[in-house]
PQR file with spaces between the fields and no chain letter, atoms N, CA, C, O and H, PARSE charges and radii, in Angstrom:
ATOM       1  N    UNK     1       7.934   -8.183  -29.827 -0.4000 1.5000
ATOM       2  CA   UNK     1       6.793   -8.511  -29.002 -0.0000 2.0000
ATOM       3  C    UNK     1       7.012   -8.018  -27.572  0.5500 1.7000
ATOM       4  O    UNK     1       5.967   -7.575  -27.095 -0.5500 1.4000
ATOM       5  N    UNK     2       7.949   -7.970  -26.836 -0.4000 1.5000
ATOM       6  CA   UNK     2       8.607   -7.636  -25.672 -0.0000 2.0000
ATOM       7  C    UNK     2       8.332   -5.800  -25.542  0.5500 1.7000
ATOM       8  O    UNK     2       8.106   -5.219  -24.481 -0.5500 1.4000
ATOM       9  H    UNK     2       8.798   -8.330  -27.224  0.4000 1.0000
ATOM      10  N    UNK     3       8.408   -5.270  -26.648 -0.4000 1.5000
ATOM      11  CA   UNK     3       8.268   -3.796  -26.524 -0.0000 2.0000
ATOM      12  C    UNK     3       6.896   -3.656  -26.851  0.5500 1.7000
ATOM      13  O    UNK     3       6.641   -2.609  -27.446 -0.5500 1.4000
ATOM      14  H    UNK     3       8.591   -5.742  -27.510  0.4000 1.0000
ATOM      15  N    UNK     4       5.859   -4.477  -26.612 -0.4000 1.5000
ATOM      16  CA   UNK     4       4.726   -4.362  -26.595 -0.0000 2.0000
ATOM      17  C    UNK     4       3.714   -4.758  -25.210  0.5500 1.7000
ATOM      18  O    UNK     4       2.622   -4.369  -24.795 -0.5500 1.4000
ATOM      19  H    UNK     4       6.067   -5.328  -26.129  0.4000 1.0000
ATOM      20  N    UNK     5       4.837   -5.841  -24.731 -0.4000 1.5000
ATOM      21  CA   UNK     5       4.189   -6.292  -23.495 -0.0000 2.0000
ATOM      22  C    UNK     5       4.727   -5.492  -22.261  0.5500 1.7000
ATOM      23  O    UNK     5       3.988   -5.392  -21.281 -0.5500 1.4000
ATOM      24  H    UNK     5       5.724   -6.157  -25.068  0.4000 1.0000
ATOM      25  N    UNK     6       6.108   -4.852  -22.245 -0.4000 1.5000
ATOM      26  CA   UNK     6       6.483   -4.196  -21.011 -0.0000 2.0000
ATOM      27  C    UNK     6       5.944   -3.029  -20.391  0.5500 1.7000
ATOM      28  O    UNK     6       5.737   -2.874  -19.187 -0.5500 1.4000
ATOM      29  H    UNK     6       6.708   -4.933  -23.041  0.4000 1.0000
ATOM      30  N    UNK     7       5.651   -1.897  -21.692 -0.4000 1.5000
ATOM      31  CA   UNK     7       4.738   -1.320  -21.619 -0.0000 2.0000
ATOM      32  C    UNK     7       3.212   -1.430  -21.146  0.5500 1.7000
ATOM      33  O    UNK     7       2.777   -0.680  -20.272 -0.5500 1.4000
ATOM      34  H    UNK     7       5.819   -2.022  -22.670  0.4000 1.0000
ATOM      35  N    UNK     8       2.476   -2.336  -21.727 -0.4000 1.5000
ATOM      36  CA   UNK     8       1.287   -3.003  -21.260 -0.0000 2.0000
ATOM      37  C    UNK     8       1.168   -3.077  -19.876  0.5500 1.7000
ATOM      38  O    UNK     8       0.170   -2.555  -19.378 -0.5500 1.4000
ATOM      39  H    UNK     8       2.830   -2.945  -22.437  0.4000 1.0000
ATOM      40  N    UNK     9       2.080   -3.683  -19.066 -0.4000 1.5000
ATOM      41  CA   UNK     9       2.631   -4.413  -17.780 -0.0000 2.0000
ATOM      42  C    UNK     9       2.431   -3.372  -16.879  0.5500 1.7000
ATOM      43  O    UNK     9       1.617   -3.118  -15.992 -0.5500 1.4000
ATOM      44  H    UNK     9       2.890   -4.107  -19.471  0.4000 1.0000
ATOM      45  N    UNK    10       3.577   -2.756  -17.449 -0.4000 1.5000
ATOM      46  CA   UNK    10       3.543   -0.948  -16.660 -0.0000 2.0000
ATOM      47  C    UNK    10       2.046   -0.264  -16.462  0.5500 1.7000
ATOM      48  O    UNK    10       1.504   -0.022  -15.384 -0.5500 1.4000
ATOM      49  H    UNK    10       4.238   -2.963  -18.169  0.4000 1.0000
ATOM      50  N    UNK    11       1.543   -0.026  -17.741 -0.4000 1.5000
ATOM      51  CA   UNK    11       0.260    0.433  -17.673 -0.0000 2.0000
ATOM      52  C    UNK    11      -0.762   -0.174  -16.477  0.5500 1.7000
ATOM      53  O    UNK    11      -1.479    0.339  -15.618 -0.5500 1.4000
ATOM      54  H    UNK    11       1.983   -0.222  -18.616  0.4000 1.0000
ATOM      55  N    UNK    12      -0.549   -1.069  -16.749 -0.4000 1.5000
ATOM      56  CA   UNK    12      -1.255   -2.386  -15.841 -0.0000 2.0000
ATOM      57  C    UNK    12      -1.282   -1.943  -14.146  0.5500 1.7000
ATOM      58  O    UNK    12      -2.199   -1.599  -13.401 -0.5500 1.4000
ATOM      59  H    UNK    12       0.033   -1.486  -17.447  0.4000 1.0000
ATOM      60  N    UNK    13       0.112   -2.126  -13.957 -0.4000 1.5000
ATOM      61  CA   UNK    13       0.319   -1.880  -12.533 -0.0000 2.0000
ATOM      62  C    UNK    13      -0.012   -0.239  -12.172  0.5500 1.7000
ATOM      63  O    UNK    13      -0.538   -0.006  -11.084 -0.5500 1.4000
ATOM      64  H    UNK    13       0.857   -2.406  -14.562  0.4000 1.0000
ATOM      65  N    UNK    14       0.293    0.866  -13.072 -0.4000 1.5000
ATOM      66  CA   UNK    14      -0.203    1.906  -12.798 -0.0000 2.0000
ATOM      67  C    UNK    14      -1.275    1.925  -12.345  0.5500 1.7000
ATOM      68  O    UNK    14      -1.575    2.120  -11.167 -0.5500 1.4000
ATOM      69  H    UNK    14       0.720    0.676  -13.956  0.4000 1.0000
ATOM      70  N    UNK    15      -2.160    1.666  -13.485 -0.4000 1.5000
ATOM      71  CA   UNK    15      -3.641    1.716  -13.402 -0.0000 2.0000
ATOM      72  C    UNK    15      -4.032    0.918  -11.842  0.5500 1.7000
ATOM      73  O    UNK    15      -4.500    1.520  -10.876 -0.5500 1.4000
ATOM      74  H    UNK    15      -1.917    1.507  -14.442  0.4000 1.0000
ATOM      75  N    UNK    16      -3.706   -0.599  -11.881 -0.4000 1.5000
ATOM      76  CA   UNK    16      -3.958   -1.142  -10.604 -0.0000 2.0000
ATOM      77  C    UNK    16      -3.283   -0.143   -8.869  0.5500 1.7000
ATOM      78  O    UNK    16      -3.963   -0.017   -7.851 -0.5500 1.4000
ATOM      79  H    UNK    16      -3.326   -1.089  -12.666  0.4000 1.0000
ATOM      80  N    UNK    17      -2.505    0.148   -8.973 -0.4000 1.5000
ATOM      81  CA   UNK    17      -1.749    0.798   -7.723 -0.0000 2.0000
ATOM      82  C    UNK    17      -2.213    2.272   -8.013  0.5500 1.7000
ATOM      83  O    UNK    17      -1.223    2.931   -7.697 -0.5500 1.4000
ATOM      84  H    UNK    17      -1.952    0.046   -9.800  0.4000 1.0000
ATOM      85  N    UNK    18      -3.184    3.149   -8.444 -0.4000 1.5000
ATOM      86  CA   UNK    18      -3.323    4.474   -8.622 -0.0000 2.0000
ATOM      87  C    UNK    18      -3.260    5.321   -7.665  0.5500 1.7000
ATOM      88  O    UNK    18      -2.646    6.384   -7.576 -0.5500 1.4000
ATOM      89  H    UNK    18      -3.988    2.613   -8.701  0.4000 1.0000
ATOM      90  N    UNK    19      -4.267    4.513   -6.606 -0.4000 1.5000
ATOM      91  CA   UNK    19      -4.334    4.852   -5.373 -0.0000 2.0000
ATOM      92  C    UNK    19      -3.804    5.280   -4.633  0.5500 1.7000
ATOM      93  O    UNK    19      -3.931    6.370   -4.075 -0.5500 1.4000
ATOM      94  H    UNK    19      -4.766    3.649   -6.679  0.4000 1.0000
ATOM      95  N    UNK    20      -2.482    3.753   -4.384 -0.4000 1.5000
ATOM      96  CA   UNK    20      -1.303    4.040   -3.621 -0.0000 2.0000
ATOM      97  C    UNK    20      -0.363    5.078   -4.015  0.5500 1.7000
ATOM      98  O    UNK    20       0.190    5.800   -3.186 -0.5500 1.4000
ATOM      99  H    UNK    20      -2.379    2.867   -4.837  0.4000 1.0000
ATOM     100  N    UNK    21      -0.174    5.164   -5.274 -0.4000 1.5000
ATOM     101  CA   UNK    21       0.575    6.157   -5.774 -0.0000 2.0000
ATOM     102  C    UNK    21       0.102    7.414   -5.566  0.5500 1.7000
ATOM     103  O    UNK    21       0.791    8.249   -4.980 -0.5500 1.4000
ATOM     104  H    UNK    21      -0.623    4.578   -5.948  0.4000 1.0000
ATOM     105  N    UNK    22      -0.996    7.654   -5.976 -0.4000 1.5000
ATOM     106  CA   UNK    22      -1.415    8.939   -5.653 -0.0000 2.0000
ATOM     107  C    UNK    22      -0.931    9.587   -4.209  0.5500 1.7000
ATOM     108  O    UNK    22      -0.379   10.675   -4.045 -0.5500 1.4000
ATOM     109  H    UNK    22      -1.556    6.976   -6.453  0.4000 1.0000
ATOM     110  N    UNK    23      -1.287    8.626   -3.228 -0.4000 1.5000
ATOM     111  CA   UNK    23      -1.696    9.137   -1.818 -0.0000 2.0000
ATOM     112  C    UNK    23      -0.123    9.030   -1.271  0.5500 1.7000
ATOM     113  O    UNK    23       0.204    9.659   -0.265 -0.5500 1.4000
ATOM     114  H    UNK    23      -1.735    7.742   -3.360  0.4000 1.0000
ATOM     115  N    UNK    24       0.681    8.328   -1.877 -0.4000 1.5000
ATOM     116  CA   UNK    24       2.130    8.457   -1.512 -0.0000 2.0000
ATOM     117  C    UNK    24       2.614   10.161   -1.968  0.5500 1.7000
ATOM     118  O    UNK    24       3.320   10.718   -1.128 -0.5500 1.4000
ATOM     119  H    UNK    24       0.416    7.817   -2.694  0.4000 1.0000
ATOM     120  N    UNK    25       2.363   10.744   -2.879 -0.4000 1.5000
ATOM     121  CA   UNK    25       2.844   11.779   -3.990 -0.0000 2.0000
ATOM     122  C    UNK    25       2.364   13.064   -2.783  0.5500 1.7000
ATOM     123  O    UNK    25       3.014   13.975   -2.271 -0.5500 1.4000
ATOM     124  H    UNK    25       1.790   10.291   -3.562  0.4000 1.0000
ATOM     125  N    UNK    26       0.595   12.526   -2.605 -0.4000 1.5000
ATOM     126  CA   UNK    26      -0.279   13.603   -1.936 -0.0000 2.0000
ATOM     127  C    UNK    26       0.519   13.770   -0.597  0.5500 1.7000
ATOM     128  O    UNK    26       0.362   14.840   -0.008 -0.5500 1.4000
ATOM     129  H    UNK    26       0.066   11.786   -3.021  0.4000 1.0000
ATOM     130  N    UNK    27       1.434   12.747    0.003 -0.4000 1.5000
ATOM     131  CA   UNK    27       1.761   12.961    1.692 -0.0000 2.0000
ATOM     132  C    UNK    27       3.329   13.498    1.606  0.5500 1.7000
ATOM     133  O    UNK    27       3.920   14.214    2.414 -0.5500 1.4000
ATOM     134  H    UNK    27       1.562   11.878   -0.475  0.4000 1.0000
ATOM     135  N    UNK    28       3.877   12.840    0.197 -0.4000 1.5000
ATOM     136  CA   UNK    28       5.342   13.693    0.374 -0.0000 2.0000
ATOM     137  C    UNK    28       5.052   15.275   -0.236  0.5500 1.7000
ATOM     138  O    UNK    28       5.531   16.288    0.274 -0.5500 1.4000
ATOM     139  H    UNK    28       3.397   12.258   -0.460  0.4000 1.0000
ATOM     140  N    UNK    29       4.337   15.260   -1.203 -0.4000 1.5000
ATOM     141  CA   UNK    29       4.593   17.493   -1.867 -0.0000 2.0000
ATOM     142  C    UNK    29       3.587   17.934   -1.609  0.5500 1.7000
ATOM     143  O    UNK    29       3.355   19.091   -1.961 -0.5500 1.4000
ATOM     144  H    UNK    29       3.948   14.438   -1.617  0.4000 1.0000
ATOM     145  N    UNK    30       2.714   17.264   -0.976 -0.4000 1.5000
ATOM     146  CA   UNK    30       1.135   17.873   -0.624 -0.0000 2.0000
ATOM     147  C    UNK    30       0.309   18.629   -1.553  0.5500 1.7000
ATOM     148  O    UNK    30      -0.305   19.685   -1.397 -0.5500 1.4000
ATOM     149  H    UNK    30       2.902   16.324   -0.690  0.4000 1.0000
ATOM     150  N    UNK    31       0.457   17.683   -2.778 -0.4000 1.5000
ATOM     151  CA   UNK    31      -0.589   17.780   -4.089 -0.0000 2.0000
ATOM     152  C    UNK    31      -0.534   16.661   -4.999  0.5500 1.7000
ATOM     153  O    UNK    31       0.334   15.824   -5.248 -0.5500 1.4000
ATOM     154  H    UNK    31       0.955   16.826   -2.904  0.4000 1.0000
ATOM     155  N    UNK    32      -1.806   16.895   -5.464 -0.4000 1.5000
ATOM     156  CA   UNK    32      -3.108   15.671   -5.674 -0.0000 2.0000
ATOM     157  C    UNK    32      -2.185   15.529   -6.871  0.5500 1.7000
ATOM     158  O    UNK    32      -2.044   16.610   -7.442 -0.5500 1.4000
ATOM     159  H    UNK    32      -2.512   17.575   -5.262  0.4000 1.0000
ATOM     160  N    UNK    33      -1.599   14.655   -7.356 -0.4000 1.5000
ATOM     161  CA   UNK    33      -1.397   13.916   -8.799 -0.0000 2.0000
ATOM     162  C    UNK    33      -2.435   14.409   -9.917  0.5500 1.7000
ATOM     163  O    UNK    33      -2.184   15.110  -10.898 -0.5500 1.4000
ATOM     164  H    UNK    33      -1.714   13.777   -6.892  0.4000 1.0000
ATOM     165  N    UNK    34      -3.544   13.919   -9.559 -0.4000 1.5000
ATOM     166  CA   UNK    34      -4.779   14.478  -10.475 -0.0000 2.0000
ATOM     167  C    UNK    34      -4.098   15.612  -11.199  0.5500 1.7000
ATOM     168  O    UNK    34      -3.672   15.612  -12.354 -0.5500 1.4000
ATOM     169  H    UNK    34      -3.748   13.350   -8.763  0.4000 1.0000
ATOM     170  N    UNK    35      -4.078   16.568  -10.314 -0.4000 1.5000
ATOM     171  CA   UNK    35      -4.619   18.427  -10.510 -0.0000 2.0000
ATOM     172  C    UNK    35      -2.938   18.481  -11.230  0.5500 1.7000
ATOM     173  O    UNK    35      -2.685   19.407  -12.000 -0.5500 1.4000
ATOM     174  H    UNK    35      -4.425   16.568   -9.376  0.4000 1.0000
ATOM     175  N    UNK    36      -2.119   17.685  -10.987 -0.4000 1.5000
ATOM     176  CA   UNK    36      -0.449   17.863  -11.988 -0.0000 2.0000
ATOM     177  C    UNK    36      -1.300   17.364  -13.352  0.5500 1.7000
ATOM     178  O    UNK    36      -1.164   18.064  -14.355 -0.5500 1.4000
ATOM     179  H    UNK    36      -2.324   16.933  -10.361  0.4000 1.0000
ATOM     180  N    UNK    37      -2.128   16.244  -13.426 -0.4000 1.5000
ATOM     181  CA   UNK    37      -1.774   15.409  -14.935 -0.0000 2.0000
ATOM     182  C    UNK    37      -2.661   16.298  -15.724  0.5500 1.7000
ATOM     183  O    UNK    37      -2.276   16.427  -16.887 -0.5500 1.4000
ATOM     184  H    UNK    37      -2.238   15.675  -12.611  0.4000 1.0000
ATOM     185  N    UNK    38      -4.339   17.307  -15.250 -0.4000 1.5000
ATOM     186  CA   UNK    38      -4.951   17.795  -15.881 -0.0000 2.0000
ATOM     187  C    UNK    38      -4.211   18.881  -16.313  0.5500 1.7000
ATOM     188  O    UNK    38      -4.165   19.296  -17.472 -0.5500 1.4000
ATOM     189  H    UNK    38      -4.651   17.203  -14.306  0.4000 1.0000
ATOM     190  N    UNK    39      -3.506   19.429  -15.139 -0.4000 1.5000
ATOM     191  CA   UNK    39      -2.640   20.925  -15.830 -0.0000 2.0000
ATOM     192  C    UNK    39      -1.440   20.478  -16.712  0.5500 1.7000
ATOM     193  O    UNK    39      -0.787   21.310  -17.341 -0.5500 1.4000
ATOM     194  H    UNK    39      -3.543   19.092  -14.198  0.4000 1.0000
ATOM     195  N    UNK    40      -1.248   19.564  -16.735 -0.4000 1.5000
ATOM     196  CA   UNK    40       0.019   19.134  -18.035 -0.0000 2.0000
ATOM     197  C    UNK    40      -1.103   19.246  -19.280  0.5500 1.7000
ATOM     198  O    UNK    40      -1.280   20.242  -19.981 -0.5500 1.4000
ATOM     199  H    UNK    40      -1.779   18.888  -16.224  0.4000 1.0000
ATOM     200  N    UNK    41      -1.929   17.757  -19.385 -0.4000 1.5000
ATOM     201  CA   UNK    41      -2.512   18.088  -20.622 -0.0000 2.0000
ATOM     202  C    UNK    41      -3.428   18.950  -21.231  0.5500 1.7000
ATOM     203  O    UNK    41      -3.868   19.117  -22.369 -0.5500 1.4000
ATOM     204  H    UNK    41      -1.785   16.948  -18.815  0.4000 1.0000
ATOM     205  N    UNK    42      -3.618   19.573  -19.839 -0.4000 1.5000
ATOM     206  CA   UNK    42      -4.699   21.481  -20.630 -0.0000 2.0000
ATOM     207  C    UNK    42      -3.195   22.445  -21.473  0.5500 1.7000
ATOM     208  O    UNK    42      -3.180   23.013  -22.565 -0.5500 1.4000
ATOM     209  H    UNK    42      -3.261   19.437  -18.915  0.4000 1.0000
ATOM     210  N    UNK    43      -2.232   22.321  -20.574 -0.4000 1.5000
ATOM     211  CA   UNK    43      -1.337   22.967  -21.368 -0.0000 2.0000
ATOM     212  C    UNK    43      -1.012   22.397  -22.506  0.5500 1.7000
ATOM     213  O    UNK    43      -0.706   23.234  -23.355 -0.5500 1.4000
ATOM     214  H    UNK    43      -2.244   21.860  -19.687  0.4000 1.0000
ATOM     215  N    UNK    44      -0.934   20.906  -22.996 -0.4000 1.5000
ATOM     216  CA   UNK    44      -0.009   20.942  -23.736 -0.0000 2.0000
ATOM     217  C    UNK    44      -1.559   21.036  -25.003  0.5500 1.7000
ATOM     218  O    UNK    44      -1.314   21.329  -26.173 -0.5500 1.4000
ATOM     219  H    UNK    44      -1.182   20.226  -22.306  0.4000 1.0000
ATOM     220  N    UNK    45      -2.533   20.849  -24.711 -0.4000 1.5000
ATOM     221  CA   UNK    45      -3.630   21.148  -25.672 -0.0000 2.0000
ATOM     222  C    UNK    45      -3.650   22.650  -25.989  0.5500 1.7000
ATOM     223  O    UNK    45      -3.917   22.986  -27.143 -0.5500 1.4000
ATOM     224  H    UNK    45      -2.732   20.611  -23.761  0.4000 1.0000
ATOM     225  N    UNK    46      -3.408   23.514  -25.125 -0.4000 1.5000
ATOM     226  CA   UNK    46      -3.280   24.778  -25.439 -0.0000 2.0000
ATOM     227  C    UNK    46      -2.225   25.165  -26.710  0.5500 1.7000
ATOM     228  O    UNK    46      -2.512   25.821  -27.711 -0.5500 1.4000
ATOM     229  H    UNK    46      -3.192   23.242  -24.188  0.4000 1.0000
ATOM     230  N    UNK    47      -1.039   24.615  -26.395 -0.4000 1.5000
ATOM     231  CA   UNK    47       0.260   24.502  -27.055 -0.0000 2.0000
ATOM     232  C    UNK    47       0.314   24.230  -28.727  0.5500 1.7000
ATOM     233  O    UNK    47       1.004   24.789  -29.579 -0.5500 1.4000
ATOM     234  H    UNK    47      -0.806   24.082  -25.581  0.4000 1.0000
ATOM     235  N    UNK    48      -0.773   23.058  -28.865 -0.4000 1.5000
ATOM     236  CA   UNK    48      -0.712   22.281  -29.760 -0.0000 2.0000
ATOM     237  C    UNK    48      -1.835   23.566  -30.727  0.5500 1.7000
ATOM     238  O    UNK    48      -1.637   24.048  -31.842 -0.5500 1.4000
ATOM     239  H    UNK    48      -1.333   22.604  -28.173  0.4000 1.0000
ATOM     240  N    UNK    49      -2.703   23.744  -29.997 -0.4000 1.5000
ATOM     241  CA   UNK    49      -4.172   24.592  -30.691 -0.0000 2.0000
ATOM     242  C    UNK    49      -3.580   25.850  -30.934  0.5500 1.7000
ATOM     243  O    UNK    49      -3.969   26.532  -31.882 -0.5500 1.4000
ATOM     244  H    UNK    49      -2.863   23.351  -29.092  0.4000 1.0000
ATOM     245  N    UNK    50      -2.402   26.347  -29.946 -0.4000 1.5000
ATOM     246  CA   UNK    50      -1.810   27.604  -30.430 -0.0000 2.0000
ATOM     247  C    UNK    50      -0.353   26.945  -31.983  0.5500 1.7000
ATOM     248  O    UNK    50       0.130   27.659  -32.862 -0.5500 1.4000
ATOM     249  H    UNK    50      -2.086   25.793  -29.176  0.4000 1.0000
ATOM     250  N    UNK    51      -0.203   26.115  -31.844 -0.4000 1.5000
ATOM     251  CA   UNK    51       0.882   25.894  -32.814 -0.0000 2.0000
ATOM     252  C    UNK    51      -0.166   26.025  -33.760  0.5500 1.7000
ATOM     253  O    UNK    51      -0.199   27.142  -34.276 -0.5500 1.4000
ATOM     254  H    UNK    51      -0.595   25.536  -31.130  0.4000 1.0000
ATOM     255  N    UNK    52      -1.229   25.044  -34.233 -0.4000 1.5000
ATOM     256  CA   UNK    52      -1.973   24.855  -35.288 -0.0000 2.0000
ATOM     257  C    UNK    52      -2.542   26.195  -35.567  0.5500 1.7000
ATOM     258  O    UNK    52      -2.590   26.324  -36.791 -0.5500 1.4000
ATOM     259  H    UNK    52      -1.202   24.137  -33.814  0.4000 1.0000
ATOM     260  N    UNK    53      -3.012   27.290  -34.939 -0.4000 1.5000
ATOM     261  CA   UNK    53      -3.410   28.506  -35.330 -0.0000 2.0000
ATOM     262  C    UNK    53      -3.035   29.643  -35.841  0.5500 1.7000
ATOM     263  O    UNK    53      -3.660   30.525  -36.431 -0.5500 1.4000
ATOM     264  H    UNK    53      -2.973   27.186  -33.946  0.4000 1.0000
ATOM     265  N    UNK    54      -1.694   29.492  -35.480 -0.4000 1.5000
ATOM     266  CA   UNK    54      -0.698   30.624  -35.456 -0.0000 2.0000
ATOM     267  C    UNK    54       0.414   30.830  -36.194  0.5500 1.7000
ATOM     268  O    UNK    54       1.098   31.838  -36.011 -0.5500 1.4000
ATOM     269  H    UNK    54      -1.186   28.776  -35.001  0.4000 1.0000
């Protein structure tokens, strides 16, 4: 039950603090969190659509 709720928790506070996190990330490498998480999962959809095709 514990490896169901810690996770949860985490999620939780992510989701709640997004903000802060973000704008901490944006002032130390001077880029948007956003524009990292879309280019991770366009790639790894690319990855996956090229494994399945090829």
């Amino acid at each position: 039950m514990l490896k169901f709720i810690i996770p949860a928790v985490i999620f939780f506070l992510i989701v709640l603090f997004w903000e802060k996190i973000n704008e901490k990330i944006y002032q130390k490498f001077k880029v948007k969190i956003n524009l990292v998480i879309l280019t991770a999962a366009l790639l790894f959809v690319i990855a996956v659509l090229i494994l399945l095709y090829f």
